[in-house]
VOPAGU-2260 file (C-alpha; in pm, 1 decimal, decimal comma):
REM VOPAGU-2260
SITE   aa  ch    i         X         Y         Z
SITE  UNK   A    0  -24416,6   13810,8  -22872,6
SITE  UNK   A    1  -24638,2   13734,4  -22554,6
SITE  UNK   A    2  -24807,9   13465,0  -22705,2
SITE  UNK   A    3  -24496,1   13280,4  -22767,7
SITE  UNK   A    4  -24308,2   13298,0  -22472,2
SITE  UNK   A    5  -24677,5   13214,5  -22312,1
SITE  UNK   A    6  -24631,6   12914,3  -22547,9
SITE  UNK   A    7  -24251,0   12839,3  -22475,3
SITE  UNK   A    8  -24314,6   12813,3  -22058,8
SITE  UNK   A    9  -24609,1   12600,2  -22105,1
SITE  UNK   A   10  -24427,5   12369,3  -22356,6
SITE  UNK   A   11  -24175,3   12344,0  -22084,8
SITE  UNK   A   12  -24403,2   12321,6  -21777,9
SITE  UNK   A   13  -24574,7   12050,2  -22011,1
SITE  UNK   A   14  -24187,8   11879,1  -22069,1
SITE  UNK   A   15  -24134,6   11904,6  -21658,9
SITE  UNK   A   16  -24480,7   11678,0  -21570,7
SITE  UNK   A   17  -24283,5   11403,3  -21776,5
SITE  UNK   A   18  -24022,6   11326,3  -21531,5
SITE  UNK   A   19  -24038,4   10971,8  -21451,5
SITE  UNK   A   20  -24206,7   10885,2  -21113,9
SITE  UNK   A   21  -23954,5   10709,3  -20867,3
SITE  UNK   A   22  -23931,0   10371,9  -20861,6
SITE  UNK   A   23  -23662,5   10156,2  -20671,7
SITE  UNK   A   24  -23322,4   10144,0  -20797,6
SITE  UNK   A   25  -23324,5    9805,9  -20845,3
SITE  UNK   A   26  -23614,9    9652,3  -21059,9
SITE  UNK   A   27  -23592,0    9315,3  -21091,1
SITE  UNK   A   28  -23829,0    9100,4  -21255,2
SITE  UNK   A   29  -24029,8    9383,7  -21401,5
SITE  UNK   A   30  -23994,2    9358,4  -21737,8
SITE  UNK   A   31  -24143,2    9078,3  -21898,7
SITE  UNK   A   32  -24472,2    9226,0  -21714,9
SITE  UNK   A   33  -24431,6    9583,0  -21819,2
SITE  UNK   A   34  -24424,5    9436,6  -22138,8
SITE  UNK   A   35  -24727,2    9265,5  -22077,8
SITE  UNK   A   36  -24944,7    9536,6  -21936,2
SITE  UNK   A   37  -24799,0    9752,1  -22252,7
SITE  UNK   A   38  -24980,6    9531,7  -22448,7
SITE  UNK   A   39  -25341,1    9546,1  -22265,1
SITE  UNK   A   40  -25370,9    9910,3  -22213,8
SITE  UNK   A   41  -25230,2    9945,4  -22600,8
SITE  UNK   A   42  -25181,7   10310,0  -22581,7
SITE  UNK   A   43  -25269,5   10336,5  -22968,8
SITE  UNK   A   44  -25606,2   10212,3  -23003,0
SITE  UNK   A   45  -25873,8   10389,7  -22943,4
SITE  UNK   A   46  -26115,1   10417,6  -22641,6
SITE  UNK   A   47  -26066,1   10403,8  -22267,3
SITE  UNK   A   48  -25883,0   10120,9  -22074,1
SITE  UNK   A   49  -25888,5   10067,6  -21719,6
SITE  UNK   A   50  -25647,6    9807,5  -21628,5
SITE  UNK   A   51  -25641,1    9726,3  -21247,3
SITE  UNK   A   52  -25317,9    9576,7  -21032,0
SITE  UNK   A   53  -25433,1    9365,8  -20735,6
SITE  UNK   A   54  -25201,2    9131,3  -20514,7
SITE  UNK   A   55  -25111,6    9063,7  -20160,1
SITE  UNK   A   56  -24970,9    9381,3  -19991,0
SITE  UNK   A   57  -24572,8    9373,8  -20062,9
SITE  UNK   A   58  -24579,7    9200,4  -20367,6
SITE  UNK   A   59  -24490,2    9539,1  -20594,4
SITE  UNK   A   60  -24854,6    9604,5  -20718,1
SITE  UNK   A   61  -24724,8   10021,2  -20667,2
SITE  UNK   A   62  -24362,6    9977,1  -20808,7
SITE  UNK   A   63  -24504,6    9785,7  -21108,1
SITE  UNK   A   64  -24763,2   10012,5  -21152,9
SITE  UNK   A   65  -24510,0   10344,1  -21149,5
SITE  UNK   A   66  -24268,3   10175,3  -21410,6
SITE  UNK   A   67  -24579,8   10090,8  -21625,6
SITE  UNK   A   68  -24676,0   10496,6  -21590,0
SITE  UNK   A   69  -24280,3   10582,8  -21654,0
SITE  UNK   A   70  -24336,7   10431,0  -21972,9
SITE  UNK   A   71  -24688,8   10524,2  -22087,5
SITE  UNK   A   72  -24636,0   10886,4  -21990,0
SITE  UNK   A   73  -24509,0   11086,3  -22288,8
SITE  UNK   A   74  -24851,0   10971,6  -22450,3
SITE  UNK   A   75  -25078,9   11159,7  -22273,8
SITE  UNK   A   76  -25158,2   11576,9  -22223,9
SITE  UNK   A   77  -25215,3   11515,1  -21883,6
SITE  UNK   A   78  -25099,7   11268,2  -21625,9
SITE  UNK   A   79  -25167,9   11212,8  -21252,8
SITE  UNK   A   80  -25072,0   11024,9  -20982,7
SITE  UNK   A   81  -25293,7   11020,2  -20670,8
SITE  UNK   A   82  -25140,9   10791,5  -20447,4
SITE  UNK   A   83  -25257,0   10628,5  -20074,3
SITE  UNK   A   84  -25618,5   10644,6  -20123,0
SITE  UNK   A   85  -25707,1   10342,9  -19796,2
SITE  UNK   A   86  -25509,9   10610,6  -19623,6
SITE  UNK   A   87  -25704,2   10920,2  -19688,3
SITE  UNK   A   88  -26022,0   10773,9  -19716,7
SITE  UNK   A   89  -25950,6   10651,4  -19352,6
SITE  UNK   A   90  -25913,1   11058,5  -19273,8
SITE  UNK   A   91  -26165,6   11287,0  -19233,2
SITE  UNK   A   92  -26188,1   11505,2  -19528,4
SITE  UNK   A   93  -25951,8   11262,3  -19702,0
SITE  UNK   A   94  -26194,7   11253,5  -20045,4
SITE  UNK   A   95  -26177,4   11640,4  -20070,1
SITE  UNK   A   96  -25846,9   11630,2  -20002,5
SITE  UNK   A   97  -25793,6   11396,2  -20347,0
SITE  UNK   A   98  -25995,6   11565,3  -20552,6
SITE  UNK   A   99  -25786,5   11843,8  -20492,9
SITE  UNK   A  100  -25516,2   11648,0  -20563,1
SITE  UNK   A  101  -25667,2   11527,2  -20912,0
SITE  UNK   A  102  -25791,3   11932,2  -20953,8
SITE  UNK   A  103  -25397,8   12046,2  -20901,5
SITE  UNK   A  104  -25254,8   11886,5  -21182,4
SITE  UNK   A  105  -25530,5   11841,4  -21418,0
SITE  UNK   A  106  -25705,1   12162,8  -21356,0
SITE  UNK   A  107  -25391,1   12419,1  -21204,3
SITE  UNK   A  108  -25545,6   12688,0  -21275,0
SITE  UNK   A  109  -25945,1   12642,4  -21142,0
SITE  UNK   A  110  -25967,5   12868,4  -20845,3
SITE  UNK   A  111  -26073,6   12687,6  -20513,4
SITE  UNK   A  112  -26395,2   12484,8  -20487,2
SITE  UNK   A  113  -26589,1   12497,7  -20190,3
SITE  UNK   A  114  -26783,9   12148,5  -20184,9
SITE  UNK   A  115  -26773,6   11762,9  -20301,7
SITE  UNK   A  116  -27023,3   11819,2  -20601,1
SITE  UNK   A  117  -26827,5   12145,7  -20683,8
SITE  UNK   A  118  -26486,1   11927,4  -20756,7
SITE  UNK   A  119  -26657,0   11621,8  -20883,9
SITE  UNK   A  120  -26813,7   11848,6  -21140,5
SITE  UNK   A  121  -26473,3   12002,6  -21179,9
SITE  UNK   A  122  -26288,2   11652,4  -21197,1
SITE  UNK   A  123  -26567,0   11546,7  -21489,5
SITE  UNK   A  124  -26529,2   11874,7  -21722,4
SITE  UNK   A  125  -26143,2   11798,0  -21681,6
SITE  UNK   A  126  -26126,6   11417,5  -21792,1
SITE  UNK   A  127  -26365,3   11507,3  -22068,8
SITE  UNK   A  128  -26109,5   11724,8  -22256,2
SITE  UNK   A  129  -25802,9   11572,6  -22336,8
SITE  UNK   A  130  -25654,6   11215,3  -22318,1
SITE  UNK   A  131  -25544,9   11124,8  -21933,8
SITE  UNK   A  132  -25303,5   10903,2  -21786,4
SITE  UNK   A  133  -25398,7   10821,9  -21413,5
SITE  UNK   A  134  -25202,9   10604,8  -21175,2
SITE  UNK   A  135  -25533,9   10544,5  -20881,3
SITE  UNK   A  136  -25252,6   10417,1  -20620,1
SITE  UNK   A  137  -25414,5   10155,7  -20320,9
SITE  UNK   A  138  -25795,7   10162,7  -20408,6
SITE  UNK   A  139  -25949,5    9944,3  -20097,1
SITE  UNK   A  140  -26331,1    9954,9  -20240,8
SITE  UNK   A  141  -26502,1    9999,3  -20499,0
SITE  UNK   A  142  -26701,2   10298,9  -20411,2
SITE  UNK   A  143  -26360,5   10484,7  -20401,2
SITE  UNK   A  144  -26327,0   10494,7  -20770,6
SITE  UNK   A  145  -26700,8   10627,6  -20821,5
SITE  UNK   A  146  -26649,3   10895,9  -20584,5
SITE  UNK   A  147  -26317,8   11027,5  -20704,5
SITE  UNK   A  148  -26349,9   10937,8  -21121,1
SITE  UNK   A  149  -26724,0   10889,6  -21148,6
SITE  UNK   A  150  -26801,5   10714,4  -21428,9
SITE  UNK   A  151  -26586,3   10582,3  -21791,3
SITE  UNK   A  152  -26826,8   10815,8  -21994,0
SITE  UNK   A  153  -26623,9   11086,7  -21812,1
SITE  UNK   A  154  -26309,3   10984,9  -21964,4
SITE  UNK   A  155  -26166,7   11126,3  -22286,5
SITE  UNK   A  156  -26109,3   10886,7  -22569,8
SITE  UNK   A  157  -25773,9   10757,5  -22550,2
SITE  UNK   A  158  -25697,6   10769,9  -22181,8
SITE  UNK   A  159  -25572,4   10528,1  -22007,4
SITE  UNK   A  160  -25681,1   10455,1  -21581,7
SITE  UNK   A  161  -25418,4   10206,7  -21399,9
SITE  UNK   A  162  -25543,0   10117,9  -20996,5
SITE  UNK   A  163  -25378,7    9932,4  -20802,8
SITE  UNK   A  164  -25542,2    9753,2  -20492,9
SITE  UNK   A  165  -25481,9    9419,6  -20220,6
SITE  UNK   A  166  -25863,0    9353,1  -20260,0
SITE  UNK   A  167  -25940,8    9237,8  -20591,4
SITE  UNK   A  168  -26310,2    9333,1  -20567,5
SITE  UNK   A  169  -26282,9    9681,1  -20558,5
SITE  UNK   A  170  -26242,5    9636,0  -20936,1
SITE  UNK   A  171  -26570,7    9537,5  -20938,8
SITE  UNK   A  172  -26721,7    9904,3  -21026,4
SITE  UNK   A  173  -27005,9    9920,0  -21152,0
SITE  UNK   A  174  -26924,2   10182,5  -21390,6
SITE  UNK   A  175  -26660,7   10038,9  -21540,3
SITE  UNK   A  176  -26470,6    9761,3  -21738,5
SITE  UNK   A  177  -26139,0    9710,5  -21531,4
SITE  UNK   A  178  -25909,7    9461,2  -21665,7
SITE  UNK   A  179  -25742,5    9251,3  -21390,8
SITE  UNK   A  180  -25367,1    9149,6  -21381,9
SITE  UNK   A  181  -25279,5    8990,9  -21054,4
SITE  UNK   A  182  -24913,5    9036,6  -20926,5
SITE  UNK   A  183  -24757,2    8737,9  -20873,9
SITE  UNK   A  184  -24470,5    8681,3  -20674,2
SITE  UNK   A  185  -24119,3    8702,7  -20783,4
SITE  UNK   A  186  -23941,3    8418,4  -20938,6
SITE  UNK   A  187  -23693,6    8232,7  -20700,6
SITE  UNK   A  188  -23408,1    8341,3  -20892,5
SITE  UNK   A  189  -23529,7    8694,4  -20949,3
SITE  UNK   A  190  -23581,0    8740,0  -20553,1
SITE  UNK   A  191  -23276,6    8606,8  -20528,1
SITE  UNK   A  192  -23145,6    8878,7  -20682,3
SITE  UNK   A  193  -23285,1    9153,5  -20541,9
SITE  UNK   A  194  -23227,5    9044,0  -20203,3
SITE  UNK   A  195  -22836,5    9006,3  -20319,7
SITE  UNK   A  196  -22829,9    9367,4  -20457,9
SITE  UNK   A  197  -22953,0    9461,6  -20114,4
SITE  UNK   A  198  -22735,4    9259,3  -19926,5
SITE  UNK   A  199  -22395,5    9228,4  -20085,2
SITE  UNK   A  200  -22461,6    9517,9  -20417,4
SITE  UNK   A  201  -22440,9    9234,9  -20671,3
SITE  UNK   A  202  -22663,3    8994,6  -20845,4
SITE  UNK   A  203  -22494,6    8672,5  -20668,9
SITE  UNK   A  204  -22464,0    8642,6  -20284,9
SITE  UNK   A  205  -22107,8    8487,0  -20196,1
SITE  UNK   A  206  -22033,9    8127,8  -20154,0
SITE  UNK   A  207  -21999,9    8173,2  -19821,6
SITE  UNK   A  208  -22366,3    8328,5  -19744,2
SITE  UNK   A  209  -22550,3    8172,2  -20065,2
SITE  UNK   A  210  -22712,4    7822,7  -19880,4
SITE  UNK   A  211  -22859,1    8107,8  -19582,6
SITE  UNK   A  212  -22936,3    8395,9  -19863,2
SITE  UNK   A  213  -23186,4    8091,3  -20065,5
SITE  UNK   A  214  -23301,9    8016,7  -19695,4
SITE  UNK   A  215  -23389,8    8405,7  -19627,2
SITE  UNK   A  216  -23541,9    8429,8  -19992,1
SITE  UNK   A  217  -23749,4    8132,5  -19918,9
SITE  UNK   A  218  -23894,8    8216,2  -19566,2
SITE  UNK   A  219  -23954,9    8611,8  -19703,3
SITE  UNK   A  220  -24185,3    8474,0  -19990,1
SITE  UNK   A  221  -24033,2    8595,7  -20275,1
SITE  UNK   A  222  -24193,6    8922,3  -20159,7
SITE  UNK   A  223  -24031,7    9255,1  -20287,1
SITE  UNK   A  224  -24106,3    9469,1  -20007,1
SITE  UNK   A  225  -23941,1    9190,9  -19727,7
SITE  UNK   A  226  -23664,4    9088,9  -19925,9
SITE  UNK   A  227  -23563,5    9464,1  -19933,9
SITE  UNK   A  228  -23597,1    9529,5  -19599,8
SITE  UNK   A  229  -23433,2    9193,2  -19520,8
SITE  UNK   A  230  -23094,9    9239,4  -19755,1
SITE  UNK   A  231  -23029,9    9653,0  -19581,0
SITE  UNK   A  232  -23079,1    9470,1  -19241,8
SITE  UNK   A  233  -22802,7    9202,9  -19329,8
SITE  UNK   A  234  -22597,5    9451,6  -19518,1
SITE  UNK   A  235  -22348,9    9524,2  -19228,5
SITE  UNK   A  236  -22366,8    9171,5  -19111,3
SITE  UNK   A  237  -22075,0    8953,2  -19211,8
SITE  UNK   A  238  -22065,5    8681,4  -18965,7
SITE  UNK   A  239  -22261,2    8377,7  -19038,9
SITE  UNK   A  240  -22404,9    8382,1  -18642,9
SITE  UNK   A  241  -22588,8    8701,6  -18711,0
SITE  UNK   A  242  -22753,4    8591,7  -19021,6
SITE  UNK   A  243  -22854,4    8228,7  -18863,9
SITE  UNK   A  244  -22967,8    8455,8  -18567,7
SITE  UNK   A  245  -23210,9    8642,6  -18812,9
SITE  UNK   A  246  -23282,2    8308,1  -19022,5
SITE  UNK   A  247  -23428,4    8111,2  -18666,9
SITE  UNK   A  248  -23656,8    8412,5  -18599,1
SITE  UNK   A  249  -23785,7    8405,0  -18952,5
SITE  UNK   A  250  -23872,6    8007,5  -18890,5
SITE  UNK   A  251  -24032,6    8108,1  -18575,0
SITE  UNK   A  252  -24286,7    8359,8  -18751,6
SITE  UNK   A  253  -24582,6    8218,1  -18954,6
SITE  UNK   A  254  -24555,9    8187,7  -19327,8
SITE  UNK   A  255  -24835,2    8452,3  -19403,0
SITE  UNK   A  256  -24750,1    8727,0  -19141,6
SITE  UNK   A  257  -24553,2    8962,9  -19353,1
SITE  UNK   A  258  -24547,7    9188,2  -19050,9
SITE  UNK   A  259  -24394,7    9003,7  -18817,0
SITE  UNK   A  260  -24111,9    8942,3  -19031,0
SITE  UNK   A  261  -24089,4    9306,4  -19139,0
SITE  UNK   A  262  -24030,5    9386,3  -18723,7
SITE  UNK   A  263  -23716,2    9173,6  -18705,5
SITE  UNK   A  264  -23559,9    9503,7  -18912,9
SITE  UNK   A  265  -23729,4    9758,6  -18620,5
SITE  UNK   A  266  -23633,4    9508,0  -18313,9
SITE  UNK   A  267  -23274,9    9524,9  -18450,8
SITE  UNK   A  268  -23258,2    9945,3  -18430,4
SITE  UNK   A  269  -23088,6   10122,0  -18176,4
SITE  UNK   A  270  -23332,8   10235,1  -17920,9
SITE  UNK   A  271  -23225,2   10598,2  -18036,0
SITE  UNK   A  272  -23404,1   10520,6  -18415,0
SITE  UNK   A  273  -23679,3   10368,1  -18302,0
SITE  UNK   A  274  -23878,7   10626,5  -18183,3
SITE  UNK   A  275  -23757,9   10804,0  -18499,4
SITE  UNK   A  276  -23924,2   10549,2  -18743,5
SITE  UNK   A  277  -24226,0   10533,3  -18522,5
SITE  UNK   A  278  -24260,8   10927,8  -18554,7
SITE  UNK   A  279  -24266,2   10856,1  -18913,8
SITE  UNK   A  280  -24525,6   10580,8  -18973,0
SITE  UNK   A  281  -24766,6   10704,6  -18701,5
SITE  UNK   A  282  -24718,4   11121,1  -18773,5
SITE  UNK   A  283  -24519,2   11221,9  -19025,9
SITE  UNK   A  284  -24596,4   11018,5  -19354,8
SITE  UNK   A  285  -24923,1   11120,8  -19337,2
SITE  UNK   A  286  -24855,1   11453,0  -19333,8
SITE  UNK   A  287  -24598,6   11435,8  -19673,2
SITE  UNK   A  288  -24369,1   11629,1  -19455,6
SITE  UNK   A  289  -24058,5   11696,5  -19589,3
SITE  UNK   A  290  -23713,0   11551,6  -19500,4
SITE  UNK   A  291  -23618,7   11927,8  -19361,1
SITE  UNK   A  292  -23940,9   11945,8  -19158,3
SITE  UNK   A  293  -23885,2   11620,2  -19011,3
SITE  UNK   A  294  -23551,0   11672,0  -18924,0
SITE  UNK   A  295  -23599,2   12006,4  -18771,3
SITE  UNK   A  296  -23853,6   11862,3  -18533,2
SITE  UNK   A  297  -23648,9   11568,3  -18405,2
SITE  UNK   A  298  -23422,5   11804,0  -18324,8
SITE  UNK   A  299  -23603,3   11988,9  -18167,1
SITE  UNK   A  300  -23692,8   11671,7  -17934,6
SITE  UNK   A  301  -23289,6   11613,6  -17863,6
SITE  UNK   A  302  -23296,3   11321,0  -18130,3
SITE  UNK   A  303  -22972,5   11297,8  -18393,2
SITE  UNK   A  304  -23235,7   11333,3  -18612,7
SITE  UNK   A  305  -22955,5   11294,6  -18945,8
SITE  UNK   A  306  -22768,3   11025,5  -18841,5
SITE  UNK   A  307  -23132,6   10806,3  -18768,1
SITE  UNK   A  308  -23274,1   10904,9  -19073,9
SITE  UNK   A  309  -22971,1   10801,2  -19226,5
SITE  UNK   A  310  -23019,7   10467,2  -19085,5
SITE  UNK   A  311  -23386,0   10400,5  -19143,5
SITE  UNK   A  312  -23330,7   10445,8  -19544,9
SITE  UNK   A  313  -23031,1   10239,0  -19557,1
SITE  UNK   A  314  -23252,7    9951,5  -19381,8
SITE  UNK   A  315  -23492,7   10045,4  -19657,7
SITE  UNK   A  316  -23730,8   10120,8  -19361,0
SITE  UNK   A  317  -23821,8   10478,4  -19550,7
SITE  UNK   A  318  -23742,3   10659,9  -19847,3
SITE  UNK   A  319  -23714,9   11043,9  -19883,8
SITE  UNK   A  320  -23865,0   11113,2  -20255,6
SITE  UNK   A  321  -23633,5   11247,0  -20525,8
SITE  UNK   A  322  -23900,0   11515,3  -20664,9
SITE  UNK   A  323  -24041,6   11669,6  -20361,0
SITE  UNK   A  324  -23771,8   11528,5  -20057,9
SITE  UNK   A  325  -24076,3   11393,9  -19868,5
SITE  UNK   A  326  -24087,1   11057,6  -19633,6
SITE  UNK   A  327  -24256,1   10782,3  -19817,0
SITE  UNK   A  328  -24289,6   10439,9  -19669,0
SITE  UNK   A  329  -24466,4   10151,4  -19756,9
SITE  UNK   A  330  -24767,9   10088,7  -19622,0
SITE  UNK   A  331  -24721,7    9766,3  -19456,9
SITE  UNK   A  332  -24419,6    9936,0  -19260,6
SITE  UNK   A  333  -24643,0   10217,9  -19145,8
SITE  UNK   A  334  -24901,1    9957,2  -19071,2
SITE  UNK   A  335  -24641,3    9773,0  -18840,7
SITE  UNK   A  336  -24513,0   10089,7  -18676,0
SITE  UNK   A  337  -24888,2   10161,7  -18622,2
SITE  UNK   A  338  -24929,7    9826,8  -18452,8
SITE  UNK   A  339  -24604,5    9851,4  -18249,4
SITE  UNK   A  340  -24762,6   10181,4  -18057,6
SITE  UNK   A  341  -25143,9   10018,5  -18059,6
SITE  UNK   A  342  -24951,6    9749,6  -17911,6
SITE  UNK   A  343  -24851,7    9962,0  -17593,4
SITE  UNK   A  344  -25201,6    9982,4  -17485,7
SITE  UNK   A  345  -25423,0    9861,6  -17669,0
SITE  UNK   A  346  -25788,7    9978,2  -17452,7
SITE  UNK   A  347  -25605,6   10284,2  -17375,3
SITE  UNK   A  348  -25493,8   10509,8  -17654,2
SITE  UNK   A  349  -25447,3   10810,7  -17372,8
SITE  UNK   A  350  -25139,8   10591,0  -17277,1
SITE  UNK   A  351  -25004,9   10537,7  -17577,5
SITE  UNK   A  352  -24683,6   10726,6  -17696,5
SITE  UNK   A  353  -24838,2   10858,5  -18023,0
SITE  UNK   A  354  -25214,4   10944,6  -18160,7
SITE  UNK   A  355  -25271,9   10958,6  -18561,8
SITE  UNK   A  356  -25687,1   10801,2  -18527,3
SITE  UNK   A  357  -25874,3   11105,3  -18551,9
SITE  UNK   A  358  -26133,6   10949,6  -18312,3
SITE  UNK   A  359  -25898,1   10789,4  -18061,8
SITE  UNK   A  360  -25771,4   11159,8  -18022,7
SITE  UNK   A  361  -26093,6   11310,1  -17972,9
SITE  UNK   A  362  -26232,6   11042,7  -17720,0
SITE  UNK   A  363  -25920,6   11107,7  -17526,9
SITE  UNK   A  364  -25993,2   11440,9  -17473,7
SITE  UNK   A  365  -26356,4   11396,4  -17407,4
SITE  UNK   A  366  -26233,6   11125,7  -17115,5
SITE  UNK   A  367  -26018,4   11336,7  -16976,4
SITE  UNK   A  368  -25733,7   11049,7  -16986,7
SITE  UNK   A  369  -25371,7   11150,7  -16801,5
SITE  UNK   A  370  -25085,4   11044,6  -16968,9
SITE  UNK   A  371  -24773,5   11170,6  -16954,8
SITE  UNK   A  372  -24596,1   11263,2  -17233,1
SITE  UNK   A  373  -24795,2   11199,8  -17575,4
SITE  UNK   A  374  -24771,1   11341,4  -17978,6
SITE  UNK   A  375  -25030,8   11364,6  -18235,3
SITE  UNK   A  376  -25110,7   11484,7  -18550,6
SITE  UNK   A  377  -25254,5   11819,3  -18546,2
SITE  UNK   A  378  -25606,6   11899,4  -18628,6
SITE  UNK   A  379  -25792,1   12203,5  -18660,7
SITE  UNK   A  380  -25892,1   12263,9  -18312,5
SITE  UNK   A  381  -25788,3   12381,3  -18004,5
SITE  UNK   A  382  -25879,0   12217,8  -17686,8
SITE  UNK   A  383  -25710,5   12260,1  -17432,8
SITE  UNK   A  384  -25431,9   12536,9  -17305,9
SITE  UNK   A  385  -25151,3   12262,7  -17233,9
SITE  UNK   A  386  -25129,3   12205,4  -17639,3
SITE  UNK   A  387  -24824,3   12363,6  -17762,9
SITE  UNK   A  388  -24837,0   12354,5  -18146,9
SITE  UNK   A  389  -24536,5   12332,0  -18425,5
SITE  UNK   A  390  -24599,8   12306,9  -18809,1
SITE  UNK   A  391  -24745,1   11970,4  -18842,7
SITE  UNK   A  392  -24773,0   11823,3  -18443,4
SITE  UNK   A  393  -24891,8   11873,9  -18143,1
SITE  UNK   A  394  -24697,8   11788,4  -17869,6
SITE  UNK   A  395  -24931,6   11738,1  -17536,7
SITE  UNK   A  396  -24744,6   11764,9  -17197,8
SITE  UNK   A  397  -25007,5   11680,1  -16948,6
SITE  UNK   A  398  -24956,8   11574,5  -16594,3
């Protein structure tokens, strides 16, 4: 009788992993490609694909790459996402910190591991045994996938390895045979589209804003990420004057510097949600804190922490996940957030307003810099007996 409810609440634990991964609401364009990819990584045949996604940043490379897992994943024993690995391996202990990642799902039950060869070893014993899918989200170099997968001998027949990266030649691994699939932009009328549903909730912009919707689609590249961001900025906006207002500052920003468009959407927050989106993409991202957590310490700062969190994802400027209720945003918005502080002193970082740079926080305090009022993200240290610490910051109040 053991045995089978030991059976039962595995076959359901098993059922649970299944749940989709979440992808925008509104795919558009998707799938003729899904279709495509379906076809390379041919989840019926027999050995090991790798199949890698590489593209400018904001094309889609991760939302294509999700819906391609959604579909793939009732194949496979065990599946696993490991997602922002520039990020991490920007952090220290960053590659530990995946391979437990990798460990948790494929492994749950390994006790902890005290060293890199301990996991690797670990991570090798668990892709030999049964067929895998893995989604390797925002690979940067090639080195990456040797130190977290090691080589395609490791790999169970049957399993299936999708990456996704901006720079193609980290599919270059030596160890591996990647297949390449660049993501192109959308189609005019497809970005189109998905700036309308943004903008107006409906395939078709109206009559009245169609002639400056092509001119927004146009001057945004046809790039998912911008044309999101652009439509939930314009959603509210109903007289023509406020969408030429945005259109001439699009004209007046280089082609290629997705960026700079993508801060037209920030410059046009109240200066109450500003500092609430730049909490996020310098601090709190990082730290997959939750949407509670967050809110409890804006509040804590006298911030109506709701009501701009409320704002920032209906600008698409974040996204709270629907499994886990964590801030996500994409990395080209944290990047610009990032920039926007760097930006307000940028041989000083003792005078910026936040710290995230492990080694910009640590030459601070070996300079001894004043600054006034300053948050980072916490490490495990203590240095000095101004630091007063909450779950997941450190707030420094130095005079």
């Amino acid at each position: 009788m053991l045995l089978l409810i030991q059976q039962i609440v595995r076959r359901i634990t098993d059922e649970l992993k299944n749940v989709p991964l979440y992808v925008a609401p509104f795919l558009v364009g998707l799938d003729s490609r899904i279709e495509q990819l379906l076809g390379v990584l041919s989840v019926k045949s027999s050995g090991v694909k790798f199949l890698g996604l590489h593209g400018v940043g904001g094309v889609g490379k991760t939302t294509l790459a999700k819906a391609l897992y959604n579909k793939l994943v009732v194949h496979f024993e065990k599946r696993c996402l490991v997602a922002d690995i520039r990020e991490a391996f920007m952090q220290s202990g960053g590659l530990i910190s995946l391979q437990d990642k990798i460990l948790s799902v494929l492994s749950p039950h390994l006790p902890p591991l005290d060293d890199f060869g301990s996991r690797k070893n670990a991570i090798k014993q668990a892709l030999s045994t049964v067929r895998v899918l893995l989604l390797l989200d925002d690979i940067d170099d090639a080195s990456q996938l040797d130190m977290l997968i090691g080589r395609r001998e490791w790999f169970h027949e049957g399993s299936r390895i999708i990456i996704t990266t901006r720079n193609k030649e980290a599919l270059s691994a030596r160890n591996y045979v990647i297949e390449h699939y660049e993501v192109p932009e959308l189609f005019f009328d497809d970005a189109l589209r998905l700036f309308s549903y943004r903008a107006f909730s409906k395939e078709k912009p109206t009559d009245e804003f169609l002639e400056l919707s092509k001119q927004i689609v146009s001057l945004a590249g046809n790039l998912p990420l911008a044309l999101e961001v652009f439509g939930s900025f314009l959603v509210d906006k109903r007289r023509k004057s406020e969408w030429e207002g945005t259109l001439q500052k699009l004209k007046e920003i280089r082609p290629d510097n997705l960026q700079d468009k993508l801060k037209i959407s920030y410059d046009g927050l109240d200066d109450a949600t500003k500092p609430i989106f730049l909490d996020a993409a310098c601090l709190f991202v990082k730290t997959h804190m939750t949407r509670e957590e967050a809110i409890e310490i804006w509040k804590g700062c006298g911030f109506q922490a709701e009501i701009g969190l409320r704002v920032l994802v209906s600008r698409s400027l974040i996204k709270i996940m629907k499994d886990d209720h964590t801030l996500w945003m994409h990395d080209q918005l944290r990047d610009m957030g990032r920039q926007i502080v760097r930006h307000q002193n940028a041989h000083d970082p003792g005078t910026r307003s936040r710290l995230w740079d492990r080694n910009e926080i640590m030459a601070v305090f070996k300079n001894g810099t004043v600054w006034k009022f300053c948050i980072i993200t916490a490490f495990a240290f203590s240095v000095v007996n101004t630091i007063v610490h909450t779950s997941h910051v450190v707030v420094l109040d130095c005079y």
